[in-house]
C-alpha positions as CSV (number, residue, x, y, z in Angstrom):
1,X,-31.3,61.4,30.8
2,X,-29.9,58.0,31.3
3,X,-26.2,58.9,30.6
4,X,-26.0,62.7,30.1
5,X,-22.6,64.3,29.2
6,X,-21.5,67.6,28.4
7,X,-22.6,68.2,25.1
8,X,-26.2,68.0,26.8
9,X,-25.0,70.2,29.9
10,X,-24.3,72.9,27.2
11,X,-27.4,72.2,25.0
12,X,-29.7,72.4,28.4
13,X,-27.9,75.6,28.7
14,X,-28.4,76.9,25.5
15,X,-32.4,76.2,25.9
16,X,-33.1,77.3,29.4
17,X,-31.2,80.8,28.4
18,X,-33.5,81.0,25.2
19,X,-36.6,80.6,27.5
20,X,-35.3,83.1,30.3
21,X,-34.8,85.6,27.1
22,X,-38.6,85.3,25.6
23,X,-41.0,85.1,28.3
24,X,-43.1,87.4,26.6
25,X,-43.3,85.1,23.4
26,X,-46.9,83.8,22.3
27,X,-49.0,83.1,19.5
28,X,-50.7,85.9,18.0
29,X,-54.6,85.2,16.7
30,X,-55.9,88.3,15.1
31,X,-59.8,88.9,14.8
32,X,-59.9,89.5,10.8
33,X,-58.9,86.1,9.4
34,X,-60.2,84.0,7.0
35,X,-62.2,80.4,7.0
36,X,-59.0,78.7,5.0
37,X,-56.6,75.8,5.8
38,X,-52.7,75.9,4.7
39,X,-50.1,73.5,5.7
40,X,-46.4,73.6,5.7
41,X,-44.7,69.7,5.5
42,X,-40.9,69.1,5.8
43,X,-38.8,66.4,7.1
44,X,-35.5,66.2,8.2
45,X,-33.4,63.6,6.8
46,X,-31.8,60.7,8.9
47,X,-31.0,63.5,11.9
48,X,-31.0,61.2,14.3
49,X,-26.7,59.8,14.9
50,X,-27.9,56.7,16.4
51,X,-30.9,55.2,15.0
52,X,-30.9,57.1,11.3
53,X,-34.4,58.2,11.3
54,X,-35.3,60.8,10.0
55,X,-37.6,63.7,11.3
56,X,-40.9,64.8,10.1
57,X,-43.1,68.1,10.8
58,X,-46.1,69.9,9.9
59,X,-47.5,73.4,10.6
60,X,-51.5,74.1,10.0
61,X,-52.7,77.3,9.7
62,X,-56.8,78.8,10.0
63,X,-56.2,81.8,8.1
64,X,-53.0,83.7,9.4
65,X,-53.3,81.5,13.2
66,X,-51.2,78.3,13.7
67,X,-54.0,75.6,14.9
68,X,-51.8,72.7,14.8
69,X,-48.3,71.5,14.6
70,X,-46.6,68.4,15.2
71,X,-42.6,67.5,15.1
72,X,-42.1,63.9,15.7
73,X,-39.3,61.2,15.1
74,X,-40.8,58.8,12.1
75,X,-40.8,55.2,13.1
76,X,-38.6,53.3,10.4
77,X,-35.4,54.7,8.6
78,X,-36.5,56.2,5.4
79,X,-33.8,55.0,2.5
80,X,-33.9,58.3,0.9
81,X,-34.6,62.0,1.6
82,X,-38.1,61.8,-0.6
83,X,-39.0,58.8,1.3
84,X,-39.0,60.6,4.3
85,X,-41.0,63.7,3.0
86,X,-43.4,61.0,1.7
87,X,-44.0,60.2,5.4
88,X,-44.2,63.2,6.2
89,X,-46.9,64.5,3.8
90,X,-48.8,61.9,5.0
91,X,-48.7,62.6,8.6
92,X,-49.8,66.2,7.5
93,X,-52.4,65.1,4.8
94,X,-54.4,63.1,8.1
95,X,-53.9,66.3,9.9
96,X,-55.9,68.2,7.1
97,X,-58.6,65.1,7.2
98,X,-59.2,65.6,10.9
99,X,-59.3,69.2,10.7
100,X,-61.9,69.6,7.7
101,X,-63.9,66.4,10.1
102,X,-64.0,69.2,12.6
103,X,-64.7,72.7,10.8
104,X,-67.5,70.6,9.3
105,X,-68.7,69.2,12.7
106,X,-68.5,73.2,13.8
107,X,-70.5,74.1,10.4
108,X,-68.0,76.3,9.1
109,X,-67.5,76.4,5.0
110,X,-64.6,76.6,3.1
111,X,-64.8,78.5,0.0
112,X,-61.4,77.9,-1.4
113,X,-58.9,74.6,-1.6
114,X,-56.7,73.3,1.3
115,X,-53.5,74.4,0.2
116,X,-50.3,72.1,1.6
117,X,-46.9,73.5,1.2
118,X,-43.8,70.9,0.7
119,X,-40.2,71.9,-0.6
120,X,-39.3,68.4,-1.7
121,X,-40.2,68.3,-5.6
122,X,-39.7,64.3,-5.7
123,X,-42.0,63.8,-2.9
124,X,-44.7,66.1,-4.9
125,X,-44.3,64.2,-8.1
126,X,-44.8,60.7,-6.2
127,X,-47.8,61.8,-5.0
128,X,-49.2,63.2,-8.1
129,X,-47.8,61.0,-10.3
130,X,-48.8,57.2,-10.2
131,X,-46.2,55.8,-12.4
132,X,-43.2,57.1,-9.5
133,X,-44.9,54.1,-7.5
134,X,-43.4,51.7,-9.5
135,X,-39.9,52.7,-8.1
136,X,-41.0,53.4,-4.8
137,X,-42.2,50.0,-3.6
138,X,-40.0,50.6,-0.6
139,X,-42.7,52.9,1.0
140,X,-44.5,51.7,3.5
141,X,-48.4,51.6,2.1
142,X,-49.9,53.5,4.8
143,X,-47.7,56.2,3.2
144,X,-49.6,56.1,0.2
145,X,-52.9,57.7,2.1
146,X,-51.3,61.2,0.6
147,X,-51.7,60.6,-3.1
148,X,-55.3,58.6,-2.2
149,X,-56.4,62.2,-0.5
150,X,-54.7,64.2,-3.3
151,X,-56.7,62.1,-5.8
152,X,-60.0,63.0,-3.5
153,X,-59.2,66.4,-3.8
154,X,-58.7,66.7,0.0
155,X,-55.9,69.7,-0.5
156,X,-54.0,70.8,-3.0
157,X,-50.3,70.0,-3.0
158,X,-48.0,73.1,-4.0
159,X,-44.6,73.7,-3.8
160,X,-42.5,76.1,-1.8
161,X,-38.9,77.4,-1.3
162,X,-36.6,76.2,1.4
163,X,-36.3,79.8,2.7
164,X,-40.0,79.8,3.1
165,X,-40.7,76.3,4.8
166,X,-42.4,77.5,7.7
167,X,-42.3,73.6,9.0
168,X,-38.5,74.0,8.9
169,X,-38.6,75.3,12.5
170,X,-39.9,71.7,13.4
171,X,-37.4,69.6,11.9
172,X,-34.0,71.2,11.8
173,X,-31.7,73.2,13.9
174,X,-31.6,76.8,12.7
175,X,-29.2,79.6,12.7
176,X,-30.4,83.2,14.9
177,X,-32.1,85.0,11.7
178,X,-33.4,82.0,10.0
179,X,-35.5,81.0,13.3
180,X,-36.5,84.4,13.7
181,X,-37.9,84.6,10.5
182,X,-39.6,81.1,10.6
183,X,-40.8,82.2,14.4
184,X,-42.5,85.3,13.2
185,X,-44.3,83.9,10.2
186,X,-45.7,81.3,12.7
187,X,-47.3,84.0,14.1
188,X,-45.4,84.4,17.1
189,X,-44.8,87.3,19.0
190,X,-43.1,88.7,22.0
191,X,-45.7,91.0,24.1
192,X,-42.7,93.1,25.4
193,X,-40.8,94.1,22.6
194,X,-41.3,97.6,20.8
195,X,-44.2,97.3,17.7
């Protein structure tokens, strides 16, 4: 807002005509869904032109309902691409802590595992995998609260496609179908379009 140029003229634009187009959008919470946590955790790579950081997000569903999501700009440059979806499975395995903290506080019971979802198989095998932390000293050790949760058996860490990564919405820029896909998975809906 300090020095704005064209390129955010157009980009202002661009946002302001997607609002004006969806009015109707919202998130849809159906009455049959179960007592289960998933998460979806994906970071964008050094997006940002000026600084290098990278981007990280995390969608958190109760059943089929998106509870919580978060897309945030991580605080140091990550050196590589599983670096930076180390960060963010952490950010989205403290997510999981303070939502089991508060289905417990409400009395509710889960019956099966947390289940998070990351497409980033280096960032999986880090966590699982104790002998990756030998090569990874250039973590930051609060990072490291992901593999100490996945050794509590807080969630279970499972992979996903790219296509799939519902978190992907958070991170990156898409194209028309892609975010329409993503959008609709995250249970979002438009009130005054035909069923």
């Amino acid at each position: 807002m300090a020095e704005p140029t064209t390129n955010h003229y157009k980009a202002m634009t661009c946002v302001l005509r997607y609002i004006k187009g969806t009015h109707g959008q919202g998130l849809y919470y159906p009455t049959t869904s179960s007592i289960h946590i998933k998460g979806f955790s994906d970071s964008d790579w050094a997006t940002c032109p000026d600084t290098r950081k990278s981007v990280s997000g995390f969608c958190m569903f109760l059943g089929d309902s998106l509870i919580s999501w978060k897309s945030k700009k991580q605080t140091t440059v990550s050196r590589s691409s599983s670096e930076s979806e180390y960060c963010a499975l952490a950010i989205a395995s403290c997510e999981i802590q303070w939502l089991t903290y508060l289905l417990t506080d409400f009395q509710t019971h889960f019956k099966q595992s947390v289940l998070l979802y990351c497409d980033n198989n280096s960032a999986r095998y880090i966590a699982a995998n104790s002998v990756f932390h030998e090569r990874t000293k250039h973590i930051e050790i609060d990072c490291h609260v992901t593999r100490e949760r996945l050794q509590n058996k807080l969630f279970v860490l499972l992979p996903i496609s790219t296509h799939d990564q519902v978190a992907d919405i958070l991170t990156k820029a898409l194209e028309p179908i892609p975010f329409g896909y993503l959008l609709g998975k995250l249970g979002v809906i438009n009130i005054y379009s035909p069923a």
